[in-house]
N, C-alpha and C positions, 0 to 999 in steps of 0.2 A: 504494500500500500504506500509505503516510503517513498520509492523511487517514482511512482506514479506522480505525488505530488510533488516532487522536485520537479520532475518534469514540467509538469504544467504551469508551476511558478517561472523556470526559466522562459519557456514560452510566453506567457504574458509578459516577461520584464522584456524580452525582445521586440515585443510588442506597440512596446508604450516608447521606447525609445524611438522606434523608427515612426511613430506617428508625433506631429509636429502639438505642441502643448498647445498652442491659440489659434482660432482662426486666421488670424490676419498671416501668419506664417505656413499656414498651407497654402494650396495650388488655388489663386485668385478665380481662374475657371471651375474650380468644384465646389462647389455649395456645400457641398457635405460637411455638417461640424465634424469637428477633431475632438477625440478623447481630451477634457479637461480633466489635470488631477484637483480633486475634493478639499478645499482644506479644513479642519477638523474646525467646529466653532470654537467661537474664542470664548471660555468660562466668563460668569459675569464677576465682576470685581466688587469684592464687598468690603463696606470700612471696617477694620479690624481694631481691636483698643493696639496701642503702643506693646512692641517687644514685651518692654519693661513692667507693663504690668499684670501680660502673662505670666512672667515669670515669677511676679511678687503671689497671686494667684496661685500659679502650681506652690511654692514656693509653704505658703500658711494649709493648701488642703495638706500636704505632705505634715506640716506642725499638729493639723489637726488629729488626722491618722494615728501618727507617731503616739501622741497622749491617749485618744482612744484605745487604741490596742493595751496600751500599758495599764490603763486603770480596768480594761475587761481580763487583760491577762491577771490583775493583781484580786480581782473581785473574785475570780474561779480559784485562785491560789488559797481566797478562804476558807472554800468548801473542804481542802483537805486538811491534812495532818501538820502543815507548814506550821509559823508563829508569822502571827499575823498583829498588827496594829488597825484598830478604827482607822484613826488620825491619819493615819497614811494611807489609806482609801480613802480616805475624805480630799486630804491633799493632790492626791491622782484624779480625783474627779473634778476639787475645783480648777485643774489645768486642763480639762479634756473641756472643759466647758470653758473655759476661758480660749482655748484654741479654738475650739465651733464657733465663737461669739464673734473673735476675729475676721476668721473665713466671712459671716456670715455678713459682717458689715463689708468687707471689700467687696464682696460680690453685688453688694446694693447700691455702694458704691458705684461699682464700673455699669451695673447698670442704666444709671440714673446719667453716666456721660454718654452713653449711646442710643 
């Protein structure tokens, strides 16, 4: 099936070469349009916030994360046999919430400029 379609791709590309890309450079006595190549449309262009505060964006969900996981890692740590502090799950929580709080105003933030 391989060699089939090599084949036929060379063929075509022999194709397209020996036919002329615009009308005005074909044979002025033949009417006949020429093979135009296609050009792909051009994507629409969308305003994007600044580099910078995508980066600051990834930057705080990544702070967000990072505290969450720690305060759920440290919540199921109390379920076992470990030594465990309140206060230090308190502590983890009020950082996991204080990171969500962050995110949550940049993100209304960048919303409210676009």
């Amino acid at each position: 099936m391989r060699p089939v379609r090599d084949r036929a791709v060379a063929v075509l590309r022999t194709l397209r070469r020996n036919v002329p890309a615009t009308p005005s450079a074909a044979d002025p006595d033949n009417p006949a349009p020429a093979l135009e190549a296609t050009a792909a449309p051009k994507p629409k262009v969308v305003p994007r916030a600044p580099l910078h505060e995508d980066r600051v964006l990834d930057q705080l969900a990544a702070e967000a994360r990072y505290h969450r996981q720690r305060y759920d890692l440290y919540r199921a740590k109390m379920y076992g046999l470990h030594v465990t502090s309140q206060a230090r799950l308190n502590e983890l929580q009020r950082a996991c919430e204080g990171a969500e709080a962050r995110l949550a105003t940049a993100k209304a933030a960048q919303r409210r400029v676009r």
